[in-house]
C-alpha positions in Angstrom: 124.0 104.8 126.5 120.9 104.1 124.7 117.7 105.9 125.7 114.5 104.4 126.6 113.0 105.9 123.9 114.9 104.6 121.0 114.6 100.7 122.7 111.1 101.3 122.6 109.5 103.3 120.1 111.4 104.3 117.0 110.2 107.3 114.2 110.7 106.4 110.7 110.6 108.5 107.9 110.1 106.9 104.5 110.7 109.4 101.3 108.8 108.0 98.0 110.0 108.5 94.3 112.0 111.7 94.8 112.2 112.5 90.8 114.3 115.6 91.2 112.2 117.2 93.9 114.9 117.4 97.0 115.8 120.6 98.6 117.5 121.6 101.9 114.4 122.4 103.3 113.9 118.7 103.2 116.2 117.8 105.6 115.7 120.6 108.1 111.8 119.5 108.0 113.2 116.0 108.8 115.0 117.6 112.0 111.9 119.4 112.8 109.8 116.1 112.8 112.1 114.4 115.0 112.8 111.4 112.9 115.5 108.9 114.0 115.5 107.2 110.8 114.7 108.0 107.4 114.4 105.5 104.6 114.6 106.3 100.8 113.0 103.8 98.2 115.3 105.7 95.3 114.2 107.3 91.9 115.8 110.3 92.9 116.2 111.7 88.8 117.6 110.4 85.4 121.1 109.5 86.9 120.8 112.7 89.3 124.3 113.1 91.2 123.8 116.6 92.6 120.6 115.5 94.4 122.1 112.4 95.6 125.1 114.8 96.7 122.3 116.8 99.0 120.6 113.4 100.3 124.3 112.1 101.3 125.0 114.8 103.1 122.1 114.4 105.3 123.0 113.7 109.0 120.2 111.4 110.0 120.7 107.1 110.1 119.4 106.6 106.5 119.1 103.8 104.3 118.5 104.2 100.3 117.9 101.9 97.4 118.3 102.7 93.7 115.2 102.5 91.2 115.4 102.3 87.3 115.3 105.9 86.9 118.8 106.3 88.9 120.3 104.6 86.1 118.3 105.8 83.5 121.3 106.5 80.5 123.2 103.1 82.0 120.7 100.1 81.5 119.4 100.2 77.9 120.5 101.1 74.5 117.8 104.0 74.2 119.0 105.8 77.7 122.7 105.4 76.5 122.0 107.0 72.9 120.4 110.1 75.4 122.9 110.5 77.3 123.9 114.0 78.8 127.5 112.6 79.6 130.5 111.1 78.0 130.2 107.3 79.1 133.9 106.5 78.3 134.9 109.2 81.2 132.2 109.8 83.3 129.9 107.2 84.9 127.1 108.3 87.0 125.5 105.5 88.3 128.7 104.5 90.3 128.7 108.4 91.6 125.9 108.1 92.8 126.6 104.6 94.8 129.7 106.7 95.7 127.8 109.3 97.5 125.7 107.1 99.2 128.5 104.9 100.7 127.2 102.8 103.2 123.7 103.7 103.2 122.8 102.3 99.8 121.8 98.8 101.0 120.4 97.3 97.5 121.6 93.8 97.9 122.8 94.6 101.0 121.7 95.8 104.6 122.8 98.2 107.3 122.5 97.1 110.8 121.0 99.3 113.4 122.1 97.4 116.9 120.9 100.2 119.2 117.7 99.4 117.5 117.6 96.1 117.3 117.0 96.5 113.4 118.4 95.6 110.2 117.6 97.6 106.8 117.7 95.1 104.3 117.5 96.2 100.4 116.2 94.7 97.5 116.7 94.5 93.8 117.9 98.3 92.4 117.4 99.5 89.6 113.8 97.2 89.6 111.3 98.4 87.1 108.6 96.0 87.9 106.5 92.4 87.0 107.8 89.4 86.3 109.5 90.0 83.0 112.6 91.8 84.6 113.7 95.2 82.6 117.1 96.2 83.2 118.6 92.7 84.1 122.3 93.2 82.5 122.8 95.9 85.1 122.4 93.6 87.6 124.4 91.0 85.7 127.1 93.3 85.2 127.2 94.5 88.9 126.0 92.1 90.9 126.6 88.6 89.3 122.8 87.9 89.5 121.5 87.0 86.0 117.9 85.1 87.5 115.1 86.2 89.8 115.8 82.8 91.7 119.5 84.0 92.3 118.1 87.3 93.0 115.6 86.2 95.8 118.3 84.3 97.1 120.8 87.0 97.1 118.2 89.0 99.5 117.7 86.2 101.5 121.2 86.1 101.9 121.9 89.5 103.1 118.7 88.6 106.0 120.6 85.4 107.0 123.9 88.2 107.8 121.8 90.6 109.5 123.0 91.2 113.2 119.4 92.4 114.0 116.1 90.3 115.2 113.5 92.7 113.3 114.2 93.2 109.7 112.8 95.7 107.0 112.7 95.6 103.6 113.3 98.5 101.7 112.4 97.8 97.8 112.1 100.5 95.0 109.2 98.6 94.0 107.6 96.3 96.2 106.6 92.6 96.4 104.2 90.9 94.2 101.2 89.4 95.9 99.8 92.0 97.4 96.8 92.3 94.8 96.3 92.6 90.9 93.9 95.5 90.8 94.8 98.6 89.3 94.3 100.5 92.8 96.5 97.7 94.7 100.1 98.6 95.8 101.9 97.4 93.1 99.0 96.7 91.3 98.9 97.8 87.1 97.4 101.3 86.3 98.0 101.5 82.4 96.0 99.5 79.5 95.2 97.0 79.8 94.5 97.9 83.5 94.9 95.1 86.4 97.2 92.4 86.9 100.4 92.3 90.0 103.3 94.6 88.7 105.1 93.7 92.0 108.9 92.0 92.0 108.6 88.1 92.6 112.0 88.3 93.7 111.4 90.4 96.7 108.2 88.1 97.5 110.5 85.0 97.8 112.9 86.9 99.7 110.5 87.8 102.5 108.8 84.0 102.1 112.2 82.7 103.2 112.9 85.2 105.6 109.5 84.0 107.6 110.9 80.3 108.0 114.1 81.9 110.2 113.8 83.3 113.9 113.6 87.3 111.8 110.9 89.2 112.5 109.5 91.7 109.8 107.4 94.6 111.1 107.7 96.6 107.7 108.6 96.2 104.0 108.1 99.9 102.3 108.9 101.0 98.7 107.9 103.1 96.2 107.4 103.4 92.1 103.9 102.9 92.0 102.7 106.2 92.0 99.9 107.2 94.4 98.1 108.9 91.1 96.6 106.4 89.0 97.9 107.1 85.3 93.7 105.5 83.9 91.5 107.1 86.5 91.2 110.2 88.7 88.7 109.1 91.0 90.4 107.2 93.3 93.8 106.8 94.6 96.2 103.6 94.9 95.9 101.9 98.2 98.9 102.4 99.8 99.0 100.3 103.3 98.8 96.2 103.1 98.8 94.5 106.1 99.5 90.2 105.8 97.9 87.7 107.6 101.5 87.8 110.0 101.4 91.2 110.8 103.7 92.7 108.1 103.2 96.3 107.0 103.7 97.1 103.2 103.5 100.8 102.5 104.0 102.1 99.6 105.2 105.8 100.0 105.5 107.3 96.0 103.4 110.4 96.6 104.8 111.9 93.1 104.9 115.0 92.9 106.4 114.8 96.1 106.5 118.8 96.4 103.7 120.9 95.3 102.5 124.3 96.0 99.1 125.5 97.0 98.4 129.3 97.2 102.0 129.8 96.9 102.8 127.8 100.1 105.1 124.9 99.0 104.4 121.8 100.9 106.4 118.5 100.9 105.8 115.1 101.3 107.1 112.2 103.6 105.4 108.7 104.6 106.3 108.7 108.8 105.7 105.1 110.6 106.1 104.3 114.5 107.7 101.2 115.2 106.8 100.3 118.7 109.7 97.2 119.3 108.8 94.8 116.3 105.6 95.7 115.8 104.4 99.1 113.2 101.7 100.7 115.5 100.7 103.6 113.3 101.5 104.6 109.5 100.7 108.1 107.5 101.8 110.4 104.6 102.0 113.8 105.8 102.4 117.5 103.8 104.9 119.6 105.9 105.1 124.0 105.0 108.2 125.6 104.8 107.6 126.6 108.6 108.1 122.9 109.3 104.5 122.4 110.2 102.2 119.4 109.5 99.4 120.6 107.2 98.1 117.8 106.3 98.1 113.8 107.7 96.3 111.1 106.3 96.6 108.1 108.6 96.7 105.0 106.7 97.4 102.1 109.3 96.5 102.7 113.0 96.6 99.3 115.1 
């Protein structure tokens, strides 16, 4: 029997660019927060099977996508010429898709009926902009050799989904949501400025707002929080559109630090109230499991 609380108000966790930094104390400070569903927007190392061994293991819902550093000595001639592995015996990538099983929804979804929700993933392996890095992976893989087909592969998966309210889980996110070098997906190395967001994704979610879907959230990572050509500020992580959709970009990298020999960790949490986000923040949690730090960025 469903509760009343998971019809009505639901606890996401989303976990930015991961880069190595996963421990078990990760998942037990998940538990501690409560979470009933946590979402991972990939970069988890250079091809890194043991973490993705430790994040499979997790026994939360979860949803994951892969970003370009997860196949890092697969999709171009100067990672293959690095790599730690013999290629003709071992392939990495395709462990790591292994381990995730179900929950690795690029180009694909996982439907959450208690929920009324549908996880729908974008392009992996995405690097970012309009000139596409990568793209024989996804030729190779997928079949999809054109950012058309690509949007249209997403749109695709939405079409199948079993659920009303949709979210989009990108490693990077959409483009159109600002060319400044603060703006989510906006470009932070010289020449700063200019949208380093994936048009593929943007079409995708286009479509998806002619159907009956509704989309409360679309979260993703790669675009660090630290700006690589300034200090003094920090990228914008919350967009809200004109229809209500949430875009939160969660890559707070390093995502574990320590501070007077505490270590604290990082995690994006949103409340999903039905189809509508009510409240979203990036929080620092101790090793005691206790919120040190919460900087709300969306409050409606």
């Amino acid at each position: 029997m469903t509760s009343q609380k998971t019809q009505l108000s639901l606890k996401i966790a989303v976990v930015g660019d991961v880069h190595e930094q996963w421990e078990v104390e990760d998942g037990l400070a998940l538990k501690h927060l409560g979470v009933d569903l946590v979402l991972f927007v990939g970069d988890f190392g250079n091809e890194s099977v043991e973490v993705v061994r430790v994040i499979a293991s997790l026994d939360i819902p979860k949803a994951a996508v892969m970003g370009n550093h997860d196949a890092w000595y697969t999709a171009t001639e100067w990672g293959r010429k690095k790599c730690p592995y013999d290629r003709t015996k071992e392939d990495w990538l395709q462990k790591q898709l292994d381990l995730l099983g179900v929950a690795h929804v690029s180009y694909s979804k996982l439907d959450f009926p208690e929920w009324n929700l549908t996880v729908v993933g974008g392009r992996p392996f995405t690097w970012g902009g309009h000139e596409w890095r990568f793209a024989d992976i996804c030729a190779e893989r997928y079949g999809i050799s054109c950012l058309e087909e690509s949007a249209e592969k997403i749109f695709q998966v939405v079409k199948s989904a079993a659920c009303e309210n949709i979210i989009f889980l990108g490693h990077n996110g959409p483009s159109g949501l600002g060319d400044r070098p603060d703006d989510p997906c906006g470009k932070d190395w010289h020449p700063v400025g200019g949208d380093f967001g994936d048009p593929d994704l943007a079409e995708a979610i286009s479509l998806c707002l002619n159907t009956a879907k509704t989309i409360p959230l679309v979260t993703f990572g790669h675009m660090h929080r630290t700006l690589r050509h300034t200090k003094k500020t920090q990228r914008r992580a919350v967009f809200r559109s004109p229809e209500g959709i949430i875009y939160l970009n969660a890559a707070n990298v390093p995502r574990i630090i320590e501070i007077d020999g505490v270590k604290l960790r990082n995690f994006s949490l949103v409340s999903l109230e039905g189809s509508v986000v009510t409240k979203a923040s990036t929080i620092w949690v101790s090793n005691d499991f206790r919120v040190v730090s919460e900087e709300l960025l969306y409050n409606s």
